[in-house]
C-alpha positions, 0 to 999 in steps of 0.5 A, spaced: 500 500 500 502 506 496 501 512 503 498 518 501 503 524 502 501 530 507 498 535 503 499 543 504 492 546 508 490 550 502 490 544 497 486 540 502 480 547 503 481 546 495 479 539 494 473 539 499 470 545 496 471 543 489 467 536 491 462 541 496 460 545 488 461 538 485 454 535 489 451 541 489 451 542 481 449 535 480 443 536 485 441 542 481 441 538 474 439 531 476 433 533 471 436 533 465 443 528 467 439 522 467 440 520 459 448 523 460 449 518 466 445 512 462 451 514 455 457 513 461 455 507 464 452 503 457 460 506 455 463 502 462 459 496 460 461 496 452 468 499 453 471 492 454 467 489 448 470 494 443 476 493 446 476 486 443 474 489 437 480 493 435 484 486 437 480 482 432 482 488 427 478 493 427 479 501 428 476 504 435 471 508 431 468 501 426 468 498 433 464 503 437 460 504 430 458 497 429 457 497 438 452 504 437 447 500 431 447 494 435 444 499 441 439 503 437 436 497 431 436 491 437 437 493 445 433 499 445 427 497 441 426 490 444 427 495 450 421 500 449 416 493 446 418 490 453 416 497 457 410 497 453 408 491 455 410 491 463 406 497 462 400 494 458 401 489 464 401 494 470 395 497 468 390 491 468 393 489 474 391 495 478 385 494 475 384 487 477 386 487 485 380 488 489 377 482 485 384 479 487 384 480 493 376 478 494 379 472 491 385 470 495 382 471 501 376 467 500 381 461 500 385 463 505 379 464 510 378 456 511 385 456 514 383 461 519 377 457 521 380 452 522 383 456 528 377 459 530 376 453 536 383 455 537 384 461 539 379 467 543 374 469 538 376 476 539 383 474 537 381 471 531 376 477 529 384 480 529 388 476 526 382 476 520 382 482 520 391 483 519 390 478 514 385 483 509 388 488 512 395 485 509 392 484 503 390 489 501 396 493 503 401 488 500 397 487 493 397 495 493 404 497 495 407 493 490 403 495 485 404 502 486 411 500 486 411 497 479 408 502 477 412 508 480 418 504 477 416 504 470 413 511 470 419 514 472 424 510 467 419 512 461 419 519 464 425 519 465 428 515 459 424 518 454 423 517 447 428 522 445 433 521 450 433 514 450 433 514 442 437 521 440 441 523 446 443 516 450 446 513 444 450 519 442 453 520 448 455 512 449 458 513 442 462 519 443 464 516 450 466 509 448 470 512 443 474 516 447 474 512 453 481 511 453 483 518 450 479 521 456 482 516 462 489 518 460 487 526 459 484 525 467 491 522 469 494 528 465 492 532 470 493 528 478 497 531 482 505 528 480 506 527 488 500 522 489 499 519 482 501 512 484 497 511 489 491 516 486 493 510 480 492 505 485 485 507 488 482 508 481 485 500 480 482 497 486 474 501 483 475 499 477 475 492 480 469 492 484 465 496 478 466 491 474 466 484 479 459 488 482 456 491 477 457 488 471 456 482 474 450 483 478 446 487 472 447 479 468 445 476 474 439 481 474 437 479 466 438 472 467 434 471 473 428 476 470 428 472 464 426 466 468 423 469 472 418 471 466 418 465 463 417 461 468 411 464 470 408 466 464 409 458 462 405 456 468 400 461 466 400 466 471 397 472 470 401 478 470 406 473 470 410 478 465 411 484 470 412 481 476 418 476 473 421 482 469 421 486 476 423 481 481 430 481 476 431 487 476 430 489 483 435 483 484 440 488 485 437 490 492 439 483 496 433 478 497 428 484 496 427 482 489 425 475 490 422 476 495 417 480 493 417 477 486 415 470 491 409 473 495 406 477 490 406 471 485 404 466 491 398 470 492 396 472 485 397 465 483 391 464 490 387 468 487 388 465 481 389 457 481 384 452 483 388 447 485 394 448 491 399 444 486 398 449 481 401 455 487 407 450 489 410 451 481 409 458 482 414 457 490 418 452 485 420 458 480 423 462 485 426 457 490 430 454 483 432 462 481 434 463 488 438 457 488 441 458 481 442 465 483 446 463 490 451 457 487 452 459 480 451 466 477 452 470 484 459 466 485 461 467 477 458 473 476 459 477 480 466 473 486 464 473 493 469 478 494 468 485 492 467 489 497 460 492 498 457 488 504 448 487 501 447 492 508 451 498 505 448 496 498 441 496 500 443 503 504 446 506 498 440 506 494 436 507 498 439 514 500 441 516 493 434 514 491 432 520 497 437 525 494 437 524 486 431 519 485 431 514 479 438 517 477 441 516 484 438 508 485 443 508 478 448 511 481 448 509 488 451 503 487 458 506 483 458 510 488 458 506 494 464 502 491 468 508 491 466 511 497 468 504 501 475 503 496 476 510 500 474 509 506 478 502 507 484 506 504 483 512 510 483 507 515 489 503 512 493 509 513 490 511 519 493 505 523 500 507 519 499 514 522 501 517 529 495 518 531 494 511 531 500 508 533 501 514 539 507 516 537 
């Protein structure tokens, strides 16, 4: 571990006004940032494919051209079809939930009687109570979710952003990666370049094991997901497979709120009890598919970002920056433990520590 040098007062008051501007600027722009964010992370996640482009002969810009029209003529109309279905989705669904929910808990009350000799009457006039209760709760609140999720991406990846602007970004971005990495060192300061060098290698280490490998293991488990369900034929099975993939980012919260709300949809639905069993079978295979291959494989077991400080990250930037600041939660959380670590790291070398 390189040690940083002690730098002069006025550079270190320089460096934490800077960074203060910094935040504060992007809090004012957050509106119009999110296709110019969505152009350098889509650049992040193609750098290394033109990379191998220009190893197989082509030049950077043929490389960056046949990546761009790849996005514009594939990914992103199979992205707007998929979106517009998931919508066409959400909408039927909250049309349908108090039927749903009617439904669901005429097959539960049995259950509850058989109880009813069991406890006090006033205790079970409660516990019938809570069950409706949640129910309605629950059937609400991850409709509003869903459908607040979507809303918000369409509105912010609008039809000119995602078609014009974000792809415009991503090429210039992806042709001028290694350009722009080099002009960035050009300007580190001489005295601390080898241990600034070494911090940017141990991120762009944990970016690319987390993030690239969670947003795989997030495609992979959605489309099973929706697949799965779908060929059980379940309901909505499209938008709840499809949503509980890409929350899957968040630990245990994307199964397991894809798992109760298609236990309960698949009640509400199915006749028969075996039926309902599949739908448990799909998310129990995924997770175990999920935690002993993909996750392993993907992403490593060692990337330095603990589920709770992931969970807090997005959390926090979803407060701050909304839907830009889940996108970004994550990259930043992974810097700001690189950094931390490298604190304490130079802590315990300090005077101050050894009390000296």
């Amino acid at each position: 571990m390189v040690a940083l040098k002690q730098d002069k007062k006025s550079n270190i008051l320089f460096w934490m006004i800077f960074f203060i501007v910094f935040c504060y600027t992007i809090f004012l722009l957050k509106s119009v940032l999110m296709p110019f964010v969505a152009g350098i992370v889509i650049a992040y996640f193609l750098d290394p494919v033109a990379d191998r482009l220009q190893k197989w002969g082509c030049s950077r810009n043929i490389a960056v051209t046949i990546i761009t029209l790849l996005l514009v003529l594939i990914l992103f109309p199979a992205m707007l079809m998929l979106l517009q279905a998931i919508n066409s989705q959400i909408l039927s669904l909250v049309t349908v939930i108090p039927e749903y929910t009617s439904t669901a808990m005429d097959k539960i009350t049995p259950f509850l009687e058989n109880l009813r000799d069991k406890i006090p009457s006033d205790k079970y006039d409660e516990l019938l109570g809570v069950a409706k209760t949640g129910l309605v709760k629950g059937f609400g609140f991850v409709t509003t979710m869903i459908g607040n999720v979507i809303t918000s991406g369409v509105a912010v990846l609008n039809v000119i952003s995602l078609l014009v602007i974000t792809p415009i970004v991503a090429f210039y971005m992806i042709r001028d990666w290694d350009k722009m990495l080099s002009s960035i060192d050009n300007f580190l300061p001489r005295g601390n370049v080898k241990v600034i060098r070494e911090q940017a290698r141990e991120i762009n280490k944990i970016l690319a094991s987390f993030i690239r490998g969670q947003a795989l293991v997030c495609m992979i488990l959605g489309a099973f997901y929706s697949i799965g369900l779908t060929l059980l034929g379940l309901e909505f099975g499209l938008v709840i497979g499809f949503m509980a993939g890409v929350i899957s980012f968040i630990p245990y919260v994307g199964s397991l709120v894809g798992f109760v709300v298609s236990i309960g949809l698949a009640i509400a639905q199915f006749g028969e009890w075996n039926q309902v069993l599949y739908v448990a079978l799909v998310f129990f295979f995924g997770q175990f598919v999920e935690g002993n291959f993909l996750t392993p494989r993907l992403v490593g077991g060692s990337v330095g970002l603990h589920p709770v400080w992931v969970m807090f990250a997005l959390l926090a930037g979803g407060t701050l920056l909304g839907f830009l600041g889940v996108l970004i939660a994550v990259p930043v959380a992974a810097v700001v433990g690189v950094l931390v670590r490298f604190a304490l790291t130079n802590y315990k070398q300090s005077k101050m520590y050894l009390n000296k």
